[in-house]
PyMOL commands that place a pseudoatom at each C-alpha (Angstrom):
pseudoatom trace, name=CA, resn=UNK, resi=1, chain=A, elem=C, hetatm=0, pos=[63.682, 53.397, -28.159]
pseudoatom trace, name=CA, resn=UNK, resi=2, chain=A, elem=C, hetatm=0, pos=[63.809, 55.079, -24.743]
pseudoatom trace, name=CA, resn=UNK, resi=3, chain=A, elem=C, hetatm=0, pos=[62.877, 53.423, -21.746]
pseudoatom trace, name=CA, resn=UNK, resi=4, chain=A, elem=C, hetatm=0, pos=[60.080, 55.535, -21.175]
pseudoatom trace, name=CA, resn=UNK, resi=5, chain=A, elem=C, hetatm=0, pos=[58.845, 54.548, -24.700]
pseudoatom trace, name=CA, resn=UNK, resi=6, chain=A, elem=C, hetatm=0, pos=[59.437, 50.991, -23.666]
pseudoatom trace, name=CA, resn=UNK, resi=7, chain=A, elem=C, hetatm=0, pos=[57.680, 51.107, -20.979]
pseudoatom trace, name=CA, resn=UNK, resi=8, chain=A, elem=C, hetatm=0, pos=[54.806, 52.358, -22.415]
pseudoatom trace, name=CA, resn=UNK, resi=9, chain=A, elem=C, hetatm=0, pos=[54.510, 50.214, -25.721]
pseudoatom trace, name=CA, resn=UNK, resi=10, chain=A, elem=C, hetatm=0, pos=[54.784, 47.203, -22.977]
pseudoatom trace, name=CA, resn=UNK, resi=11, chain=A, elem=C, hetatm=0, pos=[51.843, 48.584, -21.060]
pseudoatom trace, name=CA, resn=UNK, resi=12, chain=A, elem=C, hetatm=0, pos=[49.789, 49.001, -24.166]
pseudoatom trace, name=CA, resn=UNK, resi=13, chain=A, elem=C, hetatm=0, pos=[49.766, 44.984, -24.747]
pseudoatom trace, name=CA, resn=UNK, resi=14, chain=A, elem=C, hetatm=0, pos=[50.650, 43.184, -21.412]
pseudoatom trace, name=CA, resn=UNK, resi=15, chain=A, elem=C, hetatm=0, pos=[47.577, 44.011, -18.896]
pseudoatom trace, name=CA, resn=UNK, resi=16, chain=A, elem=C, hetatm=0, pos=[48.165, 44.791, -15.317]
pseudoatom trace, name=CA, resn=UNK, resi=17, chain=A, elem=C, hetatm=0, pos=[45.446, 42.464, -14.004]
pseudoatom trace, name=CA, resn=UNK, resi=18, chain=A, elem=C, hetatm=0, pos=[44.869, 39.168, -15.341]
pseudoatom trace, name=CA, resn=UNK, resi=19, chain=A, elem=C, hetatm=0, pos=[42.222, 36.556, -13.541]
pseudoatom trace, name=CA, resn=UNK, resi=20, chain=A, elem=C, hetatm=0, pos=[44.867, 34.413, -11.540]
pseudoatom trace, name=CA, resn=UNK, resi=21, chain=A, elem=C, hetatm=0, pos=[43.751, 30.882, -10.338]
pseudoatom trace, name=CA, resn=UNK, resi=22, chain=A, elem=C, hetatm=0, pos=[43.474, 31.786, -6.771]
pseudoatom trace, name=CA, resn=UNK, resi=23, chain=A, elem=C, hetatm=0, pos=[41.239, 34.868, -6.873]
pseudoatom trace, name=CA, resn=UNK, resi=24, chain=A, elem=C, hetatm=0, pos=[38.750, 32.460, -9.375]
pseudoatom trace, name=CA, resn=UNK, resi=25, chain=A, elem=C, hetatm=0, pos=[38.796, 30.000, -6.629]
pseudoatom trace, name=CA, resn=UNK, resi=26, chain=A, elem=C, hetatm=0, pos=[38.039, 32.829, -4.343]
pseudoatom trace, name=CA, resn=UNK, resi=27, chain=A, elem=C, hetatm=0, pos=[35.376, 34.130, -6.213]
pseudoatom trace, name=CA, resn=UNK, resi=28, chain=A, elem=C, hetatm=0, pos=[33.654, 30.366, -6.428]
pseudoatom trace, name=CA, resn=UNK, resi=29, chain=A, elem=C, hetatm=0, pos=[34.442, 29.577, -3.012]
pseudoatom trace, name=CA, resn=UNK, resi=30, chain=A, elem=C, hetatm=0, pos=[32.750, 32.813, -1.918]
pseudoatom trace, name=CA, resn=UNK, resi=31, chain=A, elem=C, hetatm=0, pos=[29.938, 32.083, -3.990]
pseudoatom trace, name=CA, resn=UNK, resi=32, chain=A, elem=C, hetatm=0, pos=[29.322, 28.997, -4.032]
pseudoatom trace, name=CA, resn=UNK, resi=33, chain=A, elem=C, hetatm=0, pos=[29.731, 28.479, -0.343]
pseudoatom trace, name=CA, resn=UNK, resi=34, chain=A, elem=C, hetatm=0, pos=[28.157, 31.429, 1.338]
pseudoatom trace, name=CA, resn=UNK, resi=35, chain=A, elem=C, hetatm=0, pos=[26.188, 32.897, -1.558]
pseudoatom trace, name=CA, resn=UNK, resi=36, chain=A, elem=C, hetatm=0, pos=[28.457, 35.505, -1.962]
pseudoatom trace, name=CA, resn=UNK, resi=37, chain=A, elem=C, hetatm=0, pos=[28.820, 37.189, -5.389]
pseudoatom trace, name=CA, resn=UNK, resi=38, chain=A, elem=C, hetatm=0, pos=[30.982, 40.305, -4.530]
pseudoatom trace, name=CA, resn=UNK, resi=39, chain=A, elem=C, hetatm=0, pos=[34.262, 38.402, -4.950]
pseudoatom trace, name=CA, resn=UNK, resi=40, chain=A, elem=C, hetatm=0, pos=[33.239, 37.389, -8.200]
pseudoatom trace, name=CA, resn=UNK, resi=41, chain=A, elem=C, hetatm=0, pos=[31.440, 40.939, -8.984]
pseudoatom trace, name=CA, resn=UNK, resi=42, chain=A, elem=C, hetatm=0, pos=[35.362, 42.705, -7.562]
pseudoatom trace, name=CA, resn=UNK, resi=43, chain=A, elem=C, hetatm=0, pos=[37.039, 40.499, -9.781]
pseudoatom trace, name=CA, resn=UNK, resi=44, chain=A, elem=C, hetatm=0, pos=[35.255, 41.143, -12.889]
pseudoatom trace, name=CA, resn=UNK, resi=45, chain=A, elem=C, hetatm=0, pos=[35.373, 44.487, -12.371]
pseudoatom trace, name=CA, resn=UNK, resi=46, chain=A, elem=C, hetatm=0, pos=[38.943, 44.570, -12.104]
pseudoatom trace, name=CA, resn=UNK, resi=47, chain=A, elem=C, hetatm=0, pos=[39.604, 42.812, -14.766]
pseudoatom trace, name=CA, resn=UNK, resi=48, chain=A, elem=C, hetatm=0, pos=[37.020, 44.638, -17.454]
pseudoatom trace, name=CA, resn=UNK, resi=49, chain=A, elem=C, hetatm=0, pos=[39.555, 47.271, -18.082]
pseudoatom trace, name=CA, resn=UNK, resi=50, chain=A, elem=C, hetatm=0, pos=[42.904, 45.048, -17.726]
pseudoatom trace, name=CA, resn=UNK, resi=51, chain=A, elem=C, hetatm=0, pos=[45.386, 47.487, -19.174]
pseudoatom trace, name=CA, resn=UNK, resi=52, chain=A, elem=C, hetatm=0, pos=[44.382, 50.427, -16.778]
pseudoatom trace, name=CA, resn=UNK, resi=53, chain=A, elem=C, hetatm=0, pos=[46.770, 50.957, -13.406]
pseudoatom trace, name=CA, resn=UNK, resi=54, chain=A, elem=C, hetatm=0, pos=[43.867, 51.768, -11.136]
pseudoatom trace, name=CA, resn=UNK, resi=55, chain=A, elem=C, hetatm=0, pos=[44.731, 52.882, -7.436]
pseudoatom trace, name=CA, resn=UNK, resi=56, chain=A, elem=C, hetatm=0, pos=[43.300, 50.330, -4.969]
pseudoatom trace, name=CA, resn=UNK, resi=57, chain=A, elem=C, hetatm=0, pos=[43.373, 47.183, -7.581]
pseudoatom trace, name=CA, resn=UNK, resi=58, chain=A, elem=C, hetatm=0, pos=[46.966, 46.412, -6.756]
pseudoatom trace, name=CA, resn=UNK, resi=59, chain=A, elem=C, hetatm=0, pos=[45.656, 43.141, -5.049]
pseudoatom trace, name=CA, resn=UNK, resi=60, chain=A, elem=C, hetatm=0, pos=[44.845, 42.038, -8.609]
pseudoatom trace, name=CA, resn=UNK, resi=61, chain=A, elem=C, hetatm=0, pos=[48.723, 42.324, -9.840]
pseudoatom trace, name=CA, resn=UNK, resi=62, chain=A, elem=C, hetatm=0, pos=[49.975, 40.283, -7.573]
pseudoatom trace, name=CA, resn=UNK, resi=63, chain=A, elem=C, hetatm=0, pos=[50.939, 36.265, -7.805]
pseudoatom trace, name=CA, resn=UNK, resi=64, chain=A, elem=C, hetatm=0, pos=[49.195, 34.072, -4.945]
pseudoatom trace, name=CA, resn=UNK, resi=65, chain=A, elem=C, hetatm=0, pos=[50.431, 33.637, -1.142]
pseudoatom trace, name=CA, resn=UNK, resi=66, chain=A, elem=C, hetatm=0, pos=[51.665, 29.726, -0.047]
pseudoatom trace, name=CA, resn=UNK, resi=67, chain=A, elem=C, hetatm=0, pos=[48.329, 29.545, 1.238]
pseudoatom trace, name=CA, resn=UNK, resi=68, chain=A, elem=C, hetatm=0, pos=[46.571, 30.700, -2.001]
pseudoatom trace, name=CA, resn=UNK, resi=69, chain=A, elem=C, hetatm=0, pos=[47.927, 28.332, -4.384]
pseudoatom trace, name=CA, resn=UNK, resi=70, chain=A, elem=C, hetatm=0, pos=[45.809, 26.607, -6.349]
pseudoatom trace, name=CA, resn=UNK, resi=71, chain=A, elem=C, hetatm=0, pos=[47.208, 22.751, -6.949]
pseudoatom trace, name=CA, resn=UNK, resi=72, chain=A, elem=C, hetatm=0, pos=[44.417, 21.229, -9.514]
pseudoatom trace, name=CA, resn=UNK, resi=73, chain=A, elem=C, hetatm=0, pos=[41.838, 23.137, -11.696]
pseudoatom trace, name=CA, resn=UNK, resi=74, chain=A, elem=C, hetatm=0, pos=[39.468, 21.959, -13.598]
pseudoatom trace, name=CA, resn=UNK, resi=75, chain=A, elem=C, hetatm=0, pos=[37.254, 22.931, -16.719]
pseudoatom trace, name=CA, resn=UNK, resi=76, chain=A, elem=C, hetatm=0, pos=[36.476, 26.384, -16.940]
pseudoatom trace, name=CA, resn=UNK, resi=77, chain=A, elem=C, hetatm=0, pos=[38.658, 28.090, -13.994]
for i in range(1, 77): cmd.bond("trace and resi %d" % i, "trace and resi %d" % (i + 1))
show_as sticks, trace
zoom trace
């Protein structure tokens, strides 16, 4: 198989964006604190068509800063 073909087989099963632990926590903290459901709505957008490269949704492909980590979860996030 050709790279190219690789590449694209991979695509076709391992989505771009996936709902990381720190943007949930953003989208909670946002709402829950200042009543804010645009994170959340952003985030769900993003992540209704996971497989799709879409320009301007790179912040979704990316793992958390230091400063984003999230160090516990709990049920449901």
């Amino acid at each position: 198989m050709a790279p190219t073909e690789r590449a694209t087989a991979m695509q076709a099963v391992n989505p771009a964006i996936i709902p990381r632990n720190h943007q949930m926590e953003a989208a909670i903290v946002a709402a829950v604190e200042r009543g804010d459901l645009s994170v959340f709505e952003a985030l769900l957008d993003a992540t209704a068509r996971p497989f799709e490269d879409r320009p301007g949704l790179e912040r979704y492909t990316l793992p958390p800063q230091p400063e984003e980590r999230v160090l516990a979860t709990f049920c449901g996030t």
